[in-house]
C-alpha positions in Angstrom: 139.2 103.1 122.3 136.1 101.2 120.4 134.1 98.9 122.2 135.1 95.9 120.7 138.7 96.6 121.5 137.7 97.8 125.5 135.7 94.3 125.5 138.9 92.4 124.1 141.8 94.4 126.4 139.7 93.4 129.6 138.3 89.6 128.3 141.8 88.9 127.5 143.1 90.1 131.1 142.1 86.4 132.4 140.4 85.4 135.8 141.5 87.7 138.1 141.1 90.5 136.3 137.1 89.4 136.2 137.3 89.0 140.2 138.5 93.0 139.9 135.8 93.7 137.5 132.9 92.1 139.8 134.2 93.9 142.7 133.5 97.2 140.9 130.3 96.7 139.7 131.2 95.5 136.0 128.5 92.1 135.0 130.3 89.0 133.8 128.7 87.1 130.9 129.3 84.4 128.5 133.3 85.5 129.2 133.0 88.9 128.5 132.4 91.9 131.3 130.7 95.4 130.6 130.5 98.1 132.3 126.3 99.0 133.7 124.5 101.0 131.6 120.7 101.9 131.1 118.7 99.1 132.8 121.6 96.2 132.2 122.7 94.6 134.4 119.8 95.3 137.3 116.9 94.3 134.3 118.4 91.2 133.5 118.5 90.0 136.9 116.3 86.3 138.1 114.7 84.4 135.3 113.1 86.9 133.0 113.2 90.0 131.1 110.8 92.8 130.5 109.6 94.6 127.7 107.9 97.8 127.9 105.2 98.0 124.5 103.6 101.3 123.6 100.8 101.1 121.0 98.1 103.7 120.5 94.7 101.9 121.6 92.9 104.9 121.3 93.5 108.2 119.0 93.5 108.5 115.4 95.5 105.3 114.7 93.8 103.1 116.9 92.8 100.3 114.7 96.9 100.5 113.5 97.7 100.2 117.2 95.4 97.3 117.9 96.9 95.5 115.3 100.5 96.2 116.7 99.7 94.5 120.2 98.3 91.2 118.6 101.6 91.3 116.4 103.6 91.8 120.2 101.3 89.5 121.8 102.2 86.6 119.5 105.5 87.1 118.8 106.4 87.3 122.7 104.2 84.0 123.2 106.6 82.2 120.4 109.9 83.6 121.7 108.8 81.8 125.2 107.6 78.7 123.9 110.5 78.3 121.0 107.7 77.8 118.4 106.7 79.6 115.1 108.7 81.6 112.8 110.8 82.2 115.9 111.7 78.5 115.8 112.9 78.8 112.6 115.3 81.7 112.8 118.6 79.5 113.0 120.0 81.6 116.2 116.6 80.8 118.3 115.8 77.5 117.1 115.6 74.5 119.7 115.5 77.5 122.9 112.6 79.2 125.0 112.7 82.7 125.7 116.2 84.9 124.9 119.2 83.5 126.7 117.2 81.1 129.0 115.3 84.4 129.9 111.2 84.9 129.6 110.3 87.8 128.2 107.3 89.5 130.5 105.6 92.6 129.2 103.2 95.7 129.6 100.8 97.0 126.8 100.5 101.1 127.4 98.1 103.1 125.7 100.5 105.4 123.9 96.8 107.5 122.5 99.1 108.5 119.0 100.5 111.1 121.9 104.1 111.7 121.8 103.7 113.2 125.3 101.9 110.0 127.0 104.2 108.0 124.3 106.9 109.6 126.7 105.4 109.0 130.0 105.0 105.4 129.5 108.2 104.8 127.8 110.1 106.6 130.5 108.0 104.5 133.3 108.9 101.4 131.8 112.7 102.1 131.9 112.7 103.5 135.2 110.4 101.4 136.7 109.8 98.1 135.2 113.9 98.2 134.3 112.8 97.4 130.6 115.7 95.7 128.7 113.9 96.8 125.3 111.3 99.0 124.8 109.0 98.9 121.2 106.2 100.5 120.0 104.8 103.7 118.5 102.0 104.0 115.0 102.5 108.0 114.6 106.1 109.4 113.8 105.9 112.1 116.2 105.4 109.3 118.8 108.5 107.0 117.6 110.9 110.3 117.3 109.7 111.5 120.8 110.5 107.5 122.4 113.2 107.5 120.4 115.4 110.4 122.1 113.9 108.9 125.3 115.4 105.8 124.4 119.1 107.5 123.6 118.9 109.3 126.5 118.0 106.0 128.9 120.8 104.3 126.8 117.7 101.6 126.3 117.2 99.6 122.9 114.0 100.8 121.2 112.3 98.6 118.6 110.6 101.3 116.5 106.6 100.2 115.6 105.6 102.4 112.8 106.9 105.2 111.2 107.1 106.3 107.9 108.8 110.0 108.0 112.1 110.2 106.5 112.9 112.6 110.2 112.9 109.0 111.9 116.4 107.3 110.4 117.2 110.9 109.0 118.0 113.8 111.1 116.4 112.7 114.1 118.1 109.5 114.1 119.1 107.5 117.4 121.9 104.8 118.0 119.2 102.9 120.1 116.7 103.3 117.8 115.9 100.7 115.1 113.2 101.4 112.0 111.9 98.4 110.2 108.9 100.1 108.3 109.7 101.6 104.8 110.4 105.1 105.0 108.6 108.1 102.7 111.6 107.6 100.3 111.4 104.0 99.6 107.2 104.3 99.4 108.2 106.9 96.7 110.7 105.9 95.1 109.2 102.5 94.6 105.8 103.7 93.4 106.6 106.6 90.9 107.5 104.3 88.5 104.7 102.5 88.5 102.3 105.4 88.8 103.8 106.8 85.9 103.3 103.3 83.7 99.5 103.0 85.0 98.7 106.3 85.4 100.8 108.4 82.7 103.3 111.1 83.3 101.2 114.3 82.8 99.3 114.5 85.8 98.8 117.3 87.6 98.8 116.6 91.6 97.7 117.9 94.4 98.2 117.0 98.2 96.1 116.8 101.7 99.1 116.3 104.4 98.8 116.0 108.0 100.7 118.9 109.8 103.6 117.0 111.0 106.9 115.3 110.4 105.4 112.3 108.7 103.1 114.1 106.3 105.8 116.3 105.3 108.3 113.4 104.8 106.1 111.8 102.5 104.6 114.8 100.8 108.1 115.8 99.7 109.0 112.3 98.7 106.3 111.7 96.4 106.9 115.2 95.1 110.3 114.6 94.2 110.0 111.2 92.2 106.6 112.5 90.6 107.8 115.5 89.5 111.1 113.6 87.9 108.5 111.7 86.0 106.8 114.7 85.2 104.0 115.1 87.2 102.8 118.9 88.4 102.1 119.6 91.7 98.8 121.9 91.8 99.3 122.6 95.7 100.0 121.1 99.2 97.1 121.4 101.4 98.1 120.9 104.7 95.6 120.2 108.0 96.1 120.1 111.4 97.3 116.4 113.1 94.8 115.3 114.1 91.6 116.1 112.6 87.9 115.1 111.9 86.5 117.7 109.7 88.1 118.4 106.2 85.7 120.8 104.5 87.9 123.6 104.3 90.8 122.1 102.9 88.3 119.5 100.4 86.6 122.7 99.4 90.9 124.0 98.2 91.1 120.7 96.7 88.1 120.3 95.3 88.2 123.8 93.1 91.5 123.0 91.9 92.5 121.8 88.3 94.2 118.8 89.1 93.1 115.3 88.1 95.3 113.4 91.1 94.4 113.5 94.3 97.5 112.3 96.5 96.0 111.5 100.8 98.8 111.4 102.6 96.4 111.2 105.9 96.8 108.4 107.8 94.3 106.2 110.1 91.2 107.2 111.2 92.2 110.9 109.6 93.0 108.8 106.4 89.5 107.5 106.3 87.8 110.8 107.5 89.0 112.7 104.9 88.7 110.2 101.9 84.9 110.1 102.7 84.5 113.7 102.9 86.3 114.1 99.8 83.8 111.8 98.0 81.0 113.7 99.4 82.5 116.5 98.0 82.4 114.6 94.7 86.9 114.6 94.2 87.2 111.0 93.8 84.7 111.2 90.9 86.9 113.6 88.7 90.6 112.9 90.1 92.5 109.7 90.6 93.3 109.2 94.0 96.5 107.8 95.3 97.0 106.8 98.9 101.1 106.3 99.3 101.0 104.3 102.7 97.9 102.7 103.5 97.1 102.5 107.0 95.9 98.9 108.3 92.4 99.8 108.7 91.6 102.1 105.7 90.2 100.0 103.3 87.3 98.6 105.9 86.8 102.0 106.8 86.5 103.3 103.2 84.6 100.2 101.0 86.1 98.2 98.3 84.1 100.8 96.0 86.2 103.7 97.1 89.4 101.8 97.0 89.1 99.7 93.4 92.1 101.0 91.3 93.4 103.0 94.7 97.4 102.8 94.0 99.3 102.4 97.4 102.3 100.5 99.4 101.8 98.5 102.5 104.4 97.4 104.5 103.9 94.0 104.1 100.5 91.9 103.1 99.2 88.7 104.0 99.3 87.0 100.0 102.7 87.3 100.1 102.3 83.9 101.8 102.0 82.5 98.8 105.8 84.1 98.3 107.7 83.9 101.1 107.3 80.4 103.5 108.0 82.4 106.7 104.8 84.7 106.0 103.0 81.7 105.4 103.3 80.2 108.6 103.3 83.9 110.3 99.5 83.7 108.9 98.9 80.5 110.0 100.2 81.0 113.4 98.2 84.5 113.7 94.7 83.1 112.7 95.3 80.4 115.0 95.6 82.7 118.2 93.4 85.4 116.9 90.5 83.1 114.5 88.3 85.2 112.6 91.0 87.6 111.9 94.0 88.2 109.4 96.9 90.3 110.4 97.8 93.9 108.9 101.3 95.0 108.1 101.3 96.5 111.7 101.4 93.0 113.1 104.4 91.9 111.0 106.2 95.1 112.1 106.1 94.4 116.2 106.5 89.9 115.3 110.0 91.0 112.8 110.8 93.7 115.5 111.1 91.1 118.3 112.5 88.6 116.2 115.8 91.1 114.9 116.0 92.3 118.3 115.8 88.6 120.3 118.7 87.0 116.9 120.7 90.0 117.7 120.6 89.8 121.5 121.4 85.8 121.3 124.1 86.0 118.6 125.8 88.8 120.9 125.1 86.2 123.7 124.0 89.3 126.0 121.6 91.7 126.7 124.3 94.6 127.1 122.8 97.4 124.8 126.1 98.6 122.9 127.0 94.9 122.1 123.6 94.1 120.6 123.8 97.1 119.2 127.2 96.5 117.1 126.0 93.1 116.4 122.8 94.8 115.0 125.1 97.0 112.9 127.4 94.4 111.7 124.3 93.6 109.4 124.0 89.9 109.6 120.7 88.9 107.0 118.3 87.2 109.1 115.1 85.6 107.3 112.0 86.6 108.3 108.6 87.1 106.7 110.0 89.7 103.4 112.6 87.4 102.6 116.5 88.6 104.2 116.7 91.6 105.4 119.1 93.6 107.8 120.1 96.7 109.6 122.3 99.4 108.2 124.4 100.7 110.2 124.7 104.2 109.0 121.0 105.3 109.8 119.8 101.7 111.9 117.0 102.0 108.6 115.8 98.4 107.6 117.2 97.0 104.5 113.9 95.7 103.0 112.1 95.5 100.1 108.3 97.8 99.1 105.3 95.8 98.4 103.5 98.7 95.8 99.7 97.8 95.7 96.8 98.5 93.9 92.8 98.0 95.4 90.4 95.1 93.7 86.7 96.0 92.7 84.6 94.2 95.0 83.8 91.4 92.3 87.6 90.5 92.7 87.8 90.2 96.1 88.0 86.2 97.6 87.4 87.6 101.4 86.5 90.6 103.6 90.7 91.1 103.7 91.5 90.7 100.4 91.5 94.3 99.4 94.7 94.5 97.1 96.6 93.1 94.3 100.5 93.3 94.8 101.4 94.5 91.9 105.1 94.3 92.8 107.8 94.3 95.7 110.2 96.4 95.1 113.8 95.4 95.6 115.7 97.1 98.9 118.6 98.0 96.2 116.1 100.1 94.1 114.5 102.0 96.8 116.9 102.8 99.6 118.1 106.5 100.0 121.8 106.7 99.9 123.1 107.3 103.4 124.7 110.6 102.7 121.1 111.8 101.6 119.4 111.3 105.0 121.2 113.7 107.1 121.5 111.0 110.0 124.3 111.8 112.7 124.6 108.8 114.5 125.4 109.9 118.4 127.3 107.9 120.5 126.9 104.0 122.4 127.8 105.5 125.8 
């Protein structure tokens, strides 16, 4: 029997059937009843809710991490006080907090460790009765919460994560991706590589020893290649990492004129220094497929002129869309001095799917917010409409493909990139049958 018919059969029963229900533990809301499970009904008791938020403060994606609890940190402030892009989505508009509810919260230091990832995930269900978790910059981190957050039977907001592993074979009914995985970033960039940069080049990789790299290593191989594009060789280093001579030095004596970093972080901008001092970026073009939030201040606008890349999403697409207009606004208003990084707009859009989705389904009970996720209702937010499929729970968005400005180009200290286009969510999305996703069950 499906949910939706369980919910009907026992709604439909009338009033004294819901005096049965309460007296064996099943919680009534807005005139439907559901059985306990995970934290609900015990973490939606008095006037609030908590969310537990991992983000790596420290560890090689620090500065990405950072930039993920101001994105939190705002987006929870709006959701209580009604105001923002959060007062605009139609479903929230007018209300304070998420069903009448204010949202508390923790920040944990998640270190980019899957195994402290895990510890603080797991005490924030157990503990804090978390109604949603979020949070995560390294895949390995977001998979390892992720089977956490099946297991708990907990909604988890992923934060970052690129790896095809995340929506693919390692995919979670409570987990939810918004992030572009290694497919869309290649798909959406190979045919603009090939335009700018031709379709003889010969290629050759540094990848970071785990799920991620490999995801987007074997992406971009696949769509460069059908352009035609040779791959030289893969050279892979251990996650994480600080010195890169051994691997530069593989690179470096190779014959190919494309150098493709796949290193991400502070291990993105370790090794693209070391591989200038071992003079690579002077005879190959280098190509940096998901730039991290912090790379280009940690590299120079001399490094990344002409640098071809995707981010997430960037802050002149306020110019574009009207909700990433005020999103700016709002963010340099609470944080002055400082412009937010495609890190921020995952955790704000997380909150905001997961709080339109929890007040359309008029409950916090995981499998009905859940379905209501599924049923992939557009909701407008900072990249235009987007939504959740319901095959994989991947995010129906579009790519923003970049390239980096010389320094005479640049207007600001931020302005690091022209979008040279955003790639429609029809052009780049893997078919579902290609991602090797086996959904397990609600209960």
């Amino acid at each position: 029997m499906s949910l939706n018919r369980e919910r009907f059969l026992k709604t439909s029963a009338g009033a004294a059937a819901g005096v049965a229900a309460g007296a064996s533990g099943m919680h009534i809301a807005f005139g439907a009843d559901y059985s306990p499970i995970g934290t609900f009904p015990s973490g939606t008791q008095g006037d609030s809710v908590f969310l537990g938020l991992m983000c790596p403060l420290t560890g090689s994606y620090s500065a990405d991490g950072e930039d993920l609890r101001r994105g939190y940190l705002l987006a929870i402030e709006q959701l209580n006080n009604g105001t923002g892009v959060m007062g605009k989505i139609p479903s929230l508009a007018g209300k304070k907090g998420v069903l009448g509810k204010k949202i508390a919260y923790k920040v944990a230091d998640s270190e980019t460790n899957p195994n402290t990832a895990v510890q603080h995930a797991t005490e924030f269900i157990t503990q804090n009765k978390a109604i949603m978790i979020s949070g995560g910059v390294a895949s390995s981190e977001v998979i390892a919460m992720a089977k956490v957050a099946q297991q708990q039977k907990v909604i988890f907001m992923t934060g970052a994560s690129g790896s095809n592993d995340t929506t693919g074979k390692d995919c979670q009914r409570y987990s939810f991706r918004s992030q572009c995985d290694a497919y869309m970033v290649a798909k959406a960039m190979a045919p603009i590589l090939g335009k700018a940069l031709g379709t003889k080049r010969r290629a050759i990789y540094l990848t970071p020893d785990y799920s991620y790299g490999h995801s987007l290593t074997g992406s971009m191989r696949e769509f460069t290649e059908k352009l035609g594009w040779t791959t030289v060789a893969d050279v892979v280093a251990p996650f994480p990492s600080t010195d890169y001579s051994s691997y530069l030095t593989n690179i470096a004596n190779s014959n190919a004129d494309t150098f493709i970093n796949i290193e991400f972080g502070n291990d993105g901008v370790a090794s693209t220094k070391q591989a200038a001092q071992f003079g690579i970026l002077k005879k190959m073009k280098l190509v940096v497929p998901n730039v991290s939030t912090y790379f280009p201040d940690g590299v120079g606008p001399d490094i990344m002129n002409g640098v071809y890349g995707t981010q997430e999403w960037y802050y002149s697409l306020a110019g574009t869309y009207p909700l990433s207009k005020l999103f700016l606004a709002d963010f340099q208003k609470k944080y002055p001095g400082i412009i937010p990084r495609w890190t921020a707009h995952i955790a704000y859009a997380q909150l905001a799917i997961w709080a339109d989705a929890v007040t359309r389904a008029k409950t916090f009970h995981p499998p009905t917010v859940i379905e209501t996720l599924e049923a992939g209702k557009p909701i407008d937010l900072m990249l235009g409409n987007v939504h959740y499929r319901a095959g994989d729970h991947q995010l129906v968005r579009p790519v923003p493909v970049v390239v980096g400005k010389s320094r005479y180009q640049m207007q600001n200290k931020d302005d690091w990139f022209k979008v040279v286009d955003v790639v429609g969510a029809n052009d780049v999305m893997q078919p579902l049958a290609g991602t090797s996703c086996k959904m397990p069950s609600l209960t």
